[in-house]
BATOR-375083 format. One line per field, with one value per residue (C-alpha): residue in three letters; x, y, z. Coordinates in steps of 0.25 Angstrom, whole numbers, plus 2048, in hexadecimal, padded with zeros to 3 digits. Each point is the difference from the previous one (the first is absolute). Layout:
! residues N
residu (Ala  ...)
xx (X  ...)
yy (Y  ...)
zz (Z  ...)
***
This chain:
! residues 595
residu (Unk  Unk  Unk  Unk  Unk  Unk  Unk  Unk  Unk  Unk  Unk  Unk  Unk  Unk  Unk  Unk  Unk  Unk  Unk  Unk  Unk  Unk  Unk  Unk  Unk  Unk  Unk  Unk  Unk  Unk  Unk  Unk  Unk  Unk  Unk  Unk  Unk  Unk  Unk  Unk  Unk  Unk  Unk  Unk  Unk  Unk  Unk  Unk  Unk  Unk  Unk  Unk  Unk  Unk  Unk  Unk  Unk  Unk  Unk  Unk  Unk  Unk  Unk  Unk  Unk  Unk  Unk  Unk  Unk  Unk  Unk  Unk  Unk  Unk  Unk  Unk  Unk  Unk  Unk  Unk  Unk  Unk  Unk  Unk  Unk  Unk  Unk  Unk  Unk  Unk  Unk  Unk  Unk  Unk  Unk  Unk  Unk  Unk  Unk  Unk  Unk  Unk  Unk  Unk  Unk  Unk  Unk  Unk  Unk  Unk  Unk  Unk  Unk  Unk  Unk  Unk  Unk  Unk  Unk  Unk  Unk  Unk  Unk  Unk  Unk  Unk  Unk  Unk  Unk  Unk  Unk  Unk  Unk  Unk  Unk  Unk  Unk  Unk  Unk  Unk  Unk  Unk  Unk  Unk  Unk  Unk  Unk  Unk  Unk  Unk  Unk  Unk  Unk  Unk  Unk  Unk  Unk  Unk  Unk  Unk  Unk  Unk  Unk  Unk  Unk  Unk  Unk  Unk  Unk  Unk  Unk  Unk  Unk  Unk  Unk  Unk  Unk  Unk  Unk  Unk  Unk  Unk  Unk  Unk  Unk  Unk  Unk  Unk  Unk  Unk  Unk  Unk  Unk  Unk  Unk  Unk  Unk  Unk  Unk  Unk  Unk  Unk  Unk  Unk  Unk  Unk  Unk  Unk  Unk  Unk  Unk  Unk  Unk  Unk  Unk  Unk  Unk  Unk  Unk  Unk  Unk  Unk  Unk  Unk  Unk  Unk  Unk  Unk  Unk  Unk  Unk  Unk  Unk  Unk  Unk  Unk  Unk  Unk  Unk  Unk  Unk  Unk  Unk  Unk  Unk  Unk  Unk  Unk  Unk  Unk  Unk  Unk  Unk  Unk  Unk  Unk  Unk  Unk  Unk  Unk  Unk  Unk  Unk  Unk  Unk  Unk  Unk  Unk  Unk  Unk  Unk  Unk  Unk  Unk  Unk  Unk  Unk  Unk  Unk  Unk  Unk  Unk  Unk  Unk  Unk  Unk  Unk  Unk  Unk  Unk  Unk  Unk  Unk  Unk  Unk  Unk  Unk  Unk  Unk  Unk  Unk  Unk  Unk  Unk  Unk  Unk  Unk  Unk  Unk  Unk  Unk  Unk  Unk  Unk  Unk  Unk  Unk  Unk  Unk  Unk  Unk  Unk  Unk  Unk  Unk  Unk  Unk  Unk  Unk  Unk  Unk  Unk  Unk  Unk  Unk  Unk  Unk  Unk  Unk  Unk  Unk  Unk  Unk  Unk  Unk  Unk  Unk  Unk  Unk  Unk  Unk  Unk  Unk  Unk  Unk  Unk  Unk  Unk  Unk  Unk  Unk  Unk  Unk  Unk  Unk  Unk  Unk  Unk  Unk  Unk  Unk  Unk  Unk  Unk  Unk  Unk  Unk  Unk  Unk  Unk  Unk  Unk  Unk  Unk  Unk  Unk  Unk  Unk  Unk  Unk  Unk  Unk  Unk  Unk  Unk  Unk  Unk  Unk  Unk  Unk  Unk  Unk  Unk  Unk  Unk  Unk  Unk  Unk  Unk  Unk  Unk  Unk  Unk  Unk  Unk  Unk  Unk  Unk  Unk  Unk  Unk  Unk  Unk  Unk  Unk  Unk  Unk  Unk  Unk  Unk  Unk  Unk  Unk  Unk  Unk  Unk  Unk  Unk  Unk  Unk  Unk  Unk  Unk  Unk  Unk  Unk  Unk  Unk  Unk  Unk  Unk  Unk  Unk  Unk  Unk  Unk  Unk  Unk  Unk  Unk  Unk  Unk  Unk  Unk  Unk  Unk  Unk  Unk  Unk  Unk  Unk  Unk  Unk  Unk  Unk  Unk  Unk  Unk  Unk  Unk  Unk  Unk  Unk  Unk  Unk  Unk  Unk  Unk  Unk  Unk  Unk  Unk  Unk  Unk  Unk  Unk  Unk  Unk  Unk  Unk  Unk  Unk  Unk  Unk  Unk  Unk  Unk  Unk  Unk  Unk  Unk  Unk  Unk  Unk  Unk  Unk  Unk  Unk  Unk  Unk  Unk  Unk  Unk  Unk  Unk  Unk  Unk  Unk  Unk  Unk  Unk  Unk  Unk  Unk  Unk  Unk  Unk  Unk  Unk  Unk  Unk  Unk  Unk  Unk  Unk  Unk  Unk  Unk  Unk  Unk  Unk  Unk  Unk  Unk  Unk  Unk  Unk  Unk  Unk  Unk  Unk  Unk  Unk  Unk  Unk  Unk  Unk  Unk  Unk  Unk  Unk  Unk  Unk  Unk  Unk  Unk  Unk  Unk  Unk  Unk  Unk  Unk  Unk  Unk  Unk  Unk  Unk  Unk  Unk  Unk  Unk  Unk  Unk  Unk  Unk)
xx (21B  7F1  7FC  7F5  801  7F8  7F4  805  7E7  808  810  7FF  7FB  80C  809  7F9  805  80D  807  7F8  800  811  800  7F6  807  80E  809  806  7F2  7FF  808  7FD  7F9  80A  7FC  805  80E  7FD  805  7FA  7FE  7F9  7FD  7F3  7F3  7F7  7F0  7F7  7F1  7F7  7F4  800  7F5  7FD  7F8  7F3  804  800  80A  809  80B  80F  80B  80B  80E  80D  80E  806  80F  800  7F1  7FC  7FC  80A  7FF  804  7F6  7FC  7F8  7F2  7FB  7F1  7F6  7EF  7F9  7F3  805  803  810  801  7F9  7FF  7FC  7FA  809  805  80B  802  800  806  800  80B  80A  7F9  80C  7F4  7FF  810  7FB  808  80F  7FE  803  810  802  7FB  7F1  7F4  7F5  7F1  7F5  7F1  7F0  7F9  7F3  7F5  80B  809  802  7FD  7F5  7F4  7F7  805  7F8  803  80C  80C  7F8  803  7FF  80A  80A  7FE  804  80D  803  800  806  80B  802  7FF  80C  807  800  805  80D  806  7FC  807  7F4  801  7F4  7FF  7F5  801  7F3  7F9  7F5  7F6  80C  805  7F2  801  80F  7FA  7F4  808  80A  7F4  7FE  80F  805  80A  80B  7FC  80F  7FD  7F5  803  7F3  7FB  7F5  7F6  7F8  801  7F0  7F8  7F4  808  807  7F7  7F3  80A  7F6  7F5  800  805  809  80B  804  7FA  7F2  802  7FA  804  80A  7F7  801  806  80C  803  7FF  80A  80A  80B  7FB  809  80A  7F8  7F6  803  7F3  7FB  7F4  803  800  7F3  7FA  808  7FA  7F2  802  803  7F3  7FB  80A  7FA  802  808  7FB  7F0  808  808  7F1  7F8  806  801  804  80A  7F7  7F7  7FD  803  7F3  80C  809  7F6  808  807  80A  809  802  804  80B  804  80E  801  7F5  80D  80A  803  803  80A  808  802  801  810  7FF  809  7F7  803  7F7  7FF  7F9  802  7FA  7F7  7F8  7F6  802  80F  7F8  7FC  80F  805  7F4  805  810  7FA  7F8  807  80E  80B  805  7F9  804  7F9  803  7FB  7F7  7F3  7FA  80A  80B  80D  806  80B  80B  802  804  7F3  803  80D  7F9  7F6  80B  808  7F4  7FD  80E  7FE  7F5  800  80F  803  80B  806  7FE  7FF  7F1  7FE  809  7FB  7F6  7F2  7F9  805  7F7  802  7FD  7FA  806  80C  80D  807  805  7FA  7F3  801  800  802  7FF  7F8  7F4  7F5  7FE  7F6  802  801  801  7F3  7F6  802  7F0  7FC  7F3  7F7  7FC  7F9  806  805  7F8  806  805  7F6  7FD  7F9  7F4  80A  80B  803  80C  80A  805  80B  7F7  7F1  7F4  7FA  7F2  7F7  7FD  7FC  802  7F6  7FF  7F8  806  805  800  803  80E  805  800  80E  807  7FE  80A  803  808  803  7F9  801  7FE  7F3  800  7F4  7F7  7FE  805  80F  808  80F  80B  80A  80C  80B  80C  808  802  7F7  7FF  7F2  802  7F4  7F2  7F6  7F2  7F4  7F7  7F4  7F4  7F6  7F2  7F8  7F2  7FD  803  80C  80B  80E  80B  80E  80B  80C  80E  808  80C  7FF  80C  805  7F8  7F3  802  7F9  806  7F7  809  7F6  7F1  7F4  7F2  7F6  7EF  7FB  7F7  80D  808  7FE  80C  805  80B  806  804  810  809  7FC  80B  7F9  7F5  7F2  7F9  7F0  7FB  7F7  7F7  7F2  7FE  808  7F9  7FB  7F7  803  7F7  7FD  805  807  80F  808  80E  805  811  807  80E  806  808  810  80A  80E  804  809  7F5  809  801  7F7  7F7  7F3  7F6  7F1  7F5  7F5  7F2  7F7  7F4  805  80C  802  805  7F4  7FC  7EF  7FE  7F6  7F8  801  7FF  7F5  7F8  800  80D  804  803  80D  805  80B  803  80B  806  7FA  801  7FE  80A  801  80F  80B  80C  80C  80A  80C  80E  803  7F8  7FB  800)
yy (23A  800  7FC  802  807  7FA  809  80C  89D  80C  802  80C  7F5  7F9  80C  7FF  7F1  7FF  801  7F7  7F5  804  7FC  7F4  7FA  805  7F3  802  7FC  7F4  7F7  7F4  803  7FE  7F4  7FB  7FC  7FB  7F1  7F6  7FD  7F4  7F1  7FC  804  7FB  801  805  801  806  806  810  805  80E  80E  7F8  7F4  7F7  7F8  801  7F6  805  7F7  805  7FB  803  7FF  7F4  7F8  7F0  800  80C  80E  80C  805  80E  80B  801  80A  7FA  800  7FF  7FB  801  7F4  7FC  7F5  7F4  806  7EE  7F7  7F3  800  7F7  7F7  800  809  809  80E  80D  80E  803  7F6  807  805  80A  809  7FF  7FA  7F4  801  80C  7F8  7FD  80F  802  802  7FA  7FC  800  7FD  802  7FC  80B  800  7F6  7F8  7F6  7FC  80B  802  80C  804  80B  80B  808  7FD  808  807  808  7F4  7F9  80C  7FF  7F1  804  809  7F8  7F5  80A  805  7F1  7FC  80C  7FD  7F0  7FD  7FB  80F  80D  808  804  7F9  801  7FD  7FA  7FA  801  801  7FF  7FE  80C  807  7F9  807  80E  7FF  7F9  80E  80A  7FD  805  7F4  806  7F2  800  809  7FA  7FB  7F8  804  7F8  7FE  809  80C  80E  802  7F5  804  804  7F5  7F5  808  806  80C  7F9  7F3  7F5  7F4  7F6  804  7FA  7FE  7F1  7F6  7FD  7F3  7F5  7FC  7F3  809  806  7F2  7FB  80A  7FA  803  807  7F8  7FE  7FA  7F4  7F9  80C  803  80E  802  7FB  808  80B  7FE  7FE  80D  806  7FC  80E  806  80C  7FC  808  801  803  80B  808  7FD  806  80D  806  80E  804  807  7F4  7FA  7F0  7F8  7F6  80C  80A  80B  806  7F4  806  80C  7F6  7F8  80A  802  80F  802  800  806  80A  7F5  7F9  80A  806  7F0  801  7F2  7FD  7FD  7F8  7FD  7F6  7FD  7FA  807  7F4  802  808  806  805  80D  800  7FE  80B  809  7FB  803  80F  801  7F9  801  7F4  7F9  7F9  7F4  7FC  7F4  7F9  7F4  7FE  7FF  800  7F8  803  809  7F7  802  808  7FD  800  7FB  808  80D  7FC  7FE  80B  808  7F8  802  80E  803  7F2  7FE  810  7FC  80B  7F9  80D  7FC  80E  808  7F6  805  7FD  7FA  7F3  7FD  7F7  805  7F6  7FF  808  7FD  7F5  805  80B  7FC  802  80F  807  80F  808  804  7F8  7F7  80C  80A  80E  7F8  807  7F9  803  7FF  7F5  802  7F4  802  7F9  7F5  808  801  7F4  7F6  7F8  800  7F4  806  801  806  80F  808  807  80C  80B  809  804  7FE  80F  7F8  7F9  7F1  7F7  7EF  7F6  7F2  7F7  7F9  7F1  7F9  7F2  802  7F2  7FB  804  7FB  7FF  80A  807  80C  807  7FF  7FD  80B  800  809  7F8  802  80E  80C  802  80B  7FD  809  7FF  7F8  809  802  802  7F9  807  7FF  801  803  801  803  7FF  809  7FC  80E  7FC  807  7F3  7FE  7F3  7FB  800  806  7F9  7F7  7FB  804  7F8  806  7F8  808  7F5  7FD  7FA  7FA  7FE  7F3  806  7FA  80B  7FF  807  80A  808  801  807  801  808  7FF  80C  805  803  809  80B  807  800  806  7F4  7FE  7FF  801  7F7  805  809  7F3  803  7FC  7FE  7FF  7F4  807  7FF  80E  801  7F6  807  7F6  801  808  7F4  804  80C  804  803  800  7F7  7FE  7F4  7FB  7F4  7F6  804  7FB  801  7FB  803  7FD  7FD  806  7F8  7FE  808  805  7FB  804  7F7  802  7F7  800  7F2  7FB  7F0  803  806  7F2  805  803  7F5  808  80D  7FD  807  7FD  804  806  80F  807  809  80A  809  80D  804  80E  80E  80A  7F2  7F6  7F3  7FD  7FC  805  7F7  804  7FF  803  802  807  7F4  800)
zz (129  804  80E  80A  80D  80B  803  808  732  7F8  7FE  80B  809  7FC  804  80D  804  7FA  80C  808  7F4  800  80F  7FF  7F4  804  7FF  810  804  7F9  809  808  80E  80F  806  80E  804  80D  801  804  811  802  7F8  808  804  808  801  80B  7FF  80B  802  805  807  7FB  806  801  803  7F1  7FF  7F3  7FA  7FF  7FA  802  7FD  805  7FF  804  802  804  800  80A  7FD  804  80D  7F9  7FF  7F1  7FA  7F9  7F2  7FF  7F7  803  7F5  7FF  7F8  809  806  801  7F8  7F9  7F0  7F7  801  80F  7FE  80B  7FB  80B  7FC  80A  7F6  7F2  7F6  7FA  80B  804  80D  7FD  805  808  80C  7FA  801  80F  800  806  7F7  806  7F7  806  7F9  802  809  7FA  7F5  802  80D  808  806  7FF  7F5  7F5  801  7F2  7F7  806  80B  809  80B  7F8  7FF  80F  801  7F9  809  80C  7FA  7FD  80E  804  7F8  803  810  7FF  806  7F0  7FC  7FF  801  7F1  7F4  7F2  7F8  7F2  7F7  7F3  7FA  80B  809  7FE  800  80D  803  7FC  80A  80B  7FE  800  80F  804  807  808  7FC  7F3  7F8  7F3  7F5  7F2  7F9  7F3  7F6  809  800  805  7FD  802  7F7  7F5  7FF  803  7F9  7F6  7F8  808  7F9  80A  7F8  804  80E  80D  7F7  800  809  80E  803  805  812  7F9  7FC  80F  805  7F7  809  80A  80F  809  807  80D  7F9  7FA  7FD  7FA  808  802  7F1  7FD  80A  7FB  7F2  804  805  7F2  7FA  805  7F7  7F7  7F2  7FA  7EF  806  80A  7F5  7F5  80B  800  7F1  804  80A  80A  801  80E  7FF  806  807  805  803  7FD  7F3  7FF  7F4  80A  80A  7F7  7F7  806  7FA  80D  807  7F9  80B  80A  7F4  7FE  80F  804  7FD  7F9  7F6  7F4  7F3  7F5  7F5  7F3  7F2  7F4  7FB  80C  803  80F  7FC  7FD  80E  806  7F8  805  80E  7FE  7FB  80B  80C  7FC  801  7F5  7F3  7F8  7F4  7F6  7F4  802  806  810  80B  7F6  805  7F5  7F7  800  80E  80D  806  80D  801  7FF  80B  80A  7FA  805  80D  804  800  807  80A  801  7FF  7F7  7F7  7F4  7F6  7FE  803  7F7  7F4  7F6  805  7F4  7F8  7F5  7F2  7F2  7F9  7F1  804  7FA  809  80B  801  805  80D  804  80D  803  80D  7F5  801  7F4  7F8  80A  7F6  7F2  7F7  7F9  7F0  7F9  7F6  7FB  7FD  7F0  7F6  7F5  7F4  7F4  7F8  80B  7FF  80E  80A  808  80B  7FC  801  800  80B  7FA  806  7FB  802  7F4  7FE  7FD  809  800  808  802  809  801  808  80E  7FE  80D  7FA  805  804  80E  802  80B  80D  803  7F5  806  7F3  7F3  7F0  7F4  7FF  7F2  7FB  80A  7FC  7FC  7FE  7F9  7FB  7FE  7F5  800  80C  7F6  80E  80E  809  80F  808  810  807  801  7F3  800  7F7  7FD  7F6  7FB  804  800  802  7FE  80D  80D  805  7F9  803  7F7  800  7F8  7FD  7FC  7F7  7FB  7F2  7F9  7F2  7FE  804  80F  80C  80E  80A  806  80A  802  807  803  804  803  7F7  809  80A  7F8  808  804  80D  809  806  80E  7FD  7F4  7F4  7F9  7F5  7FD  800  80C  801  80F  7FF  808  7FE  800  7F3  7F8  7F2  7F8  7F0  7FA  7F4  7F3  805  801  80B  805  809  803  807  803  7FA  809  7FF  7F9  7FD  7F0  7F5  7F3  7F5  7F4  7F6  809  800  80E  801  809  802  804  806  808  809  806  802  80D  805  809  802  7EE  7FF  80C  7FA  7F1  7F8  7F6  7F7  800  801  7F4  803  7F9  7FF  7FA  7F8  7FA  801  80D  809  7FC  805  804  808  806  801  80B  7F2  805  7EF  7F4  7F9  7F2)
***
């Protein structure tokens, strides 16, 4: 029951990782993830909604929602589960339906009240209800607002002193930065869908595409928020959401600033400096939260949560599907209070003596998809080479279509083709894409005679040249099956002119990593080769035997939001490389010997 409250590579290499491909794929691993057996404590809830004034005055909506029995919230202290949205935390949609983040099933939100929690909700400064105007996405004033929303709900009579955060996508970008300041309450953060490195996930290779490069929500969507309790007729929200209209925009921010060491014209300052939470890796980890990340392997910023789990530590849970889904199939909201109890309630759960990571094989025999172990999911697997060849002599081959062979050519060639942009208009949020294999250049390797597992990190290194200066390249690893039907498994991209190499600020896990600094920008000498390496998105799948690996290569991604800005003509000319003391291939993180 609902109810308001008033307002108060080689066979050696094989030798190598057989042990760790024995541990990974060992049979005691595959078993369903613990979830919570706390029961049940409470049947209602009830709603509060104020506004919190913080450091410099600006006035932010909190919901928060409590425990209740016969209508009234508890009077015991409970510890708080918090969430930071620039969504709207309370709504009504299209068609008058009130919509509440702190009731949502997809962030495990709803219900947590039943099990002895307090749920607070707040907009951020400049969106929904609260007042202010955002300054930069996820700034440092906005980590700061977190912090003393925090320290405001820890000192409340109804509190034990002890906050979580929980969020994803921006949400949880929004839970990493709020954690980056130490709040003193905050033990314990569910992290989702977010980013370790700002610039190289949002400009990943230097080429910006689908994340936070749309356009901004209209004031008409703010205004459609429900004020705060004390404000019935909604004269504070509109003057909250006038308010707003000095927002920085947030696609012309992230545009403005193509290399990482760029000053923004409406930050002043190097703003991927100031947002990219590895800046505060040192407070992270000496912070003593208890960290928990989150990702799915048909989204994009699940490379970043595991770069995060590698570098901050905690635990990592990674599921089929796309954005911020709730894996199938899993207790989803069990293992977020398994994990709250712990660290808010101080239970001894086990959590602790469990294996850190939980991650689902795609393909894998039924029930053995899911698999849990303390390696990180492509921690120590090596990458075994397939070299990018040219059709056979006899296939009749299509202008696009090469080989993947285990082996590499002795004789040099090379294959080009010319950049299509005419990619569709995709949709509007199109988190994941489709094979791509006529768009450009793809090499296929024969049929696998043999089940064989992928866990981990892809790298792309090719012998490229272009006919010009700069050019984007997209590549595409696919999964191809017996009726000719390609699933993208994993991709990268990457601007020519910044494959320099780099030493990167924290570990990336054996990938490749270019500094996006303008410094390290090396135009294409046109017409001329050179080397240039990139990581793949990372995955976890059993291909089937029958079933045969593609790489694509295009010059254009439908994802890519600004392409009819940036589209040449005429198009560029690519080309690739292929055989001779410079192959082009790509190593595949294979936990068997495909044959």
């Amino acid at each position: 029951m609902f109810r308001q409250s008033k307002p108060n590579t080689s066979m050696r290499q094989l030798l190598n990782i057989a042990l760790l491909a024995a541990l990974i794929l060992s049979p005691a691993l595959a078993v369903e993830p613990a979830t919570s057996g706390a029961p049940k404590l409470y049947a209602e809830v009830t709603r509060e909604t104020v506004y919190v004034s913080v450091r410099d005055g600006t006035r932010l909506a909190v919901n928060i929602y409590r425990p209740a029995v016969d209508g009234k919230p508890v009077a015991a202290q409970l510890p708080v589960v918090f969430a930071f949205t620039p969504y709207r935390a309370r709504f009504r949609d299209g068609k008058g339906a009130v919509q509440e983040t702190g009731l949502s099933e997809r962030l495990a939100l709803k219900g947590l009240t039943d099990y002895g929690y307090v749920v607070a909700v707040a907009d951020i400064r400049g969106k929904g209800a609260s007042f202010g105007a955002r300054r930069g996405f996820q700034d440092r004033t906005e980590a700061q607002d977190g912090r003393d929303l925090i320290e405001w709900l820890a000192r409340q009579q109804w509190s034990t002193g002890k906050i979580g955060m929980i969020g994803c996508s921006y949400l949880g970008g929004a839970t990493l930065q709020v954690a980056s300041t130490a709040p003193p309450s905050l033990k314990a953060i569910f992290v989702g869908a977010s980013d370790l490195d700002k610039y190289a996930f949002v400009r990943r290779g230097g080429i910006p595409a689908q994340f936070n490069t749309r356009p901004d929500e209209p004031l008409s969507d703010d205004l459609m928020s429900l004020p705060v309790d004390a404000d019935p007729d909604g004269g504070l929200l509109r003057t909250a959401v006038a308010e707003h209209a000095r927002n920085t925009p947030m696609a012309p921010l992230w545009y403005g600033m193509p290399y990482r060491d760029s000053v923004s014209s409406y930050t002043g300052n190097r703003f991927w400096e100031e947002v990219g939470p590895y800046t505060y890796l040192d407070t992270l980890k000496k912070s003593g939260i208890a960290t928990y990340f989150w990702g799915n392997w048909q989204d994009e910023p699940t490379e970043q949560m595991l770069l995060a789990a590698a570098n901050i530590g905690g635990k990592l849970l990674v599921g089929p599907g796309s954005h911020c889904v709730p894996p199938p199939e899993f207790d989803f909201s069990g293992e977020v209070r398994h994990f709250f109890d712990r660290y808010l309630k101080g239970a001894d759960n086990g959590i602790e003596r469990e294996p850190r990571y939980t991650y689902w094989v795609d393909n894998a025999p039924k029930g053995e998809q899911w698999r849990r172990g303390d390696t990180l999911p492509g921690a120590g697997v090596k990458r075994i080479a397939w070299y990018l060849s040219a059709a056979k002599s006899g296939s009749a081959p299509s202008v696009n279509d090469g080989t993947l062979t285990s082996q590499p050519l002795i004789k040099r060639g090379a294959d080009s083709f010319v950049v299509n942009y005419n990619l569709g208009a995709g949709e509007y949020f199109s988190f994941w894409v489709d094979a791509m294999d006529d768009k450009g250049l793809t090499y296929t390797s024969p049929a696998l005679t043999a089940d064989t597992t992928m866990i981990g990190f892809p790298v792309l290194h090719l012998n490229f040249a272009a006919d010009r200066d700069d050019a984007n390249i997209f590549a595409y690893l696919e999964d191809v099956d017996t009726y000719g039907k390609a699933t993208v498994v994993s991709f990268g991209r990457l601007a020519a002119s910044q494959r320099k190499l780099s030493v990167a600020p924290y570990d990336t896990m054996g990938i490749p990593w270019h500094s996006g600094r303008s410094t390290d920008v090396t135009p294409l000498v046109p017409g001329k080769f050179v080397p240039l390496s990139f990581g793949l998105t990372p995955s976890a799948r059993v291909f089937a035997a029958g079933h045969r690996l593609r790489v694509t290569i295009t010059g254009a991604d439908p994802r890519q939001r600004n392409l009819t800005e940036i589209r040449q003509e005429p198009p560029p000319r690519l080309s690739v490389a292929l055989g001779g003391s410079k192959p082009s291939l790509i190593e595949l993180p294979l936990l068997q010997s495909p044959k």
